[in-house]
N, C-alpha and C positions, 0 to 999 in steps of 0.2 A: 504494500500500500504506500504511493506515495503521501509526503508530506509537505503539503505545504502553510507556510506561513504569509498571512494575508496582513498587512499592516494598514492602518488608517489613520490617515493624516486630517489636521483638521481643515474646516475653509477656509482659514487665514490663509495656512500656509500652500495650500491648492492656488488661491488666487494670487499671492507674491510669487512664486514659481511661474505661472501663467505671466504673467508681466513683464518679469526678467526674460522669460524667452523670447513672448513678443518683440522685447524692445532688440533683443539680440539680433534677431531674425529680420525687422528692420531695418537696423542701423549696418552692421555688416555679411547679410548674403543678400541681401535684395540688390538690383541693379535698377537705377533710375534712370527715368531719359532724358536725353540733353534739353532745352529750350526749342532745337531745330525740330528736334522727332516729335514736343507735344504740342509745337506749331502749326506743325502738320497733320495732326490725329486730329487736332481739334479745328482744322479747318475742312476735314473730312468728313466729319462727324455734323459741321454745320450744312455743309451742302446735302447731306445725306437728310439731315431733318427737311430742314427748306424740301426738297423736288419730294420727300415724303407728304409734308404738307401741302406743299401743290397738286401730288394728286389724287391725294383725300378731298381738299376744295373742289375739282373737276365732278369727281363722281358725286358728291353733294350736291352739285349745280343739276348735275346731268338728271340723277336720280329724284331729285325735285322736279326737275320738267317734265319729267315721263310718268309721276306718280301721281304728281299733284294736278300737272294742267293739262296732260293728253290724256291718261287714263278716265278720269270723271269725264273726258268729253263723251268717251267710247262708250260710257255705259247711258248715260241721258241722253 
């Protein structure tokens, strides 16, 4: 039979462990991007919303004219 031993730590010390890691794991293995790469992402990421919202507006438009003002004509 094995044996083992199960130790329990309290939440203090769960959540200051948790912390020191994080900050570890941030500060030296994370790699950050320079100002060029998040100038870039984020002007990506604008044009991507923008032509997203352009053509969500379109089908709104579209789907308003065919539901609201042609379809009632078809049926009265």
């Amino acid at each position: 039979m094995a044996s083992e031993v199960v130790t329990t730590t309290g939440w203090w010390t769960t959540t200051v462990a948790f912390v020191r890691d994080s900050y570890t794991e941030i500060r030296h293995k994370t790699t950050w991007p320079d100002f060029p790469q998040t100038r870039q992402a984020s002007i990506a990421i604008i044009i991507f919303v923008l032509a997203i919202a352009l053509m969500i507006s379109l089908m709104d438009i579209v789907l308003n004219l065919v539901l609201v003002n042609f379809l009632p004509s078809l049926i009265s």
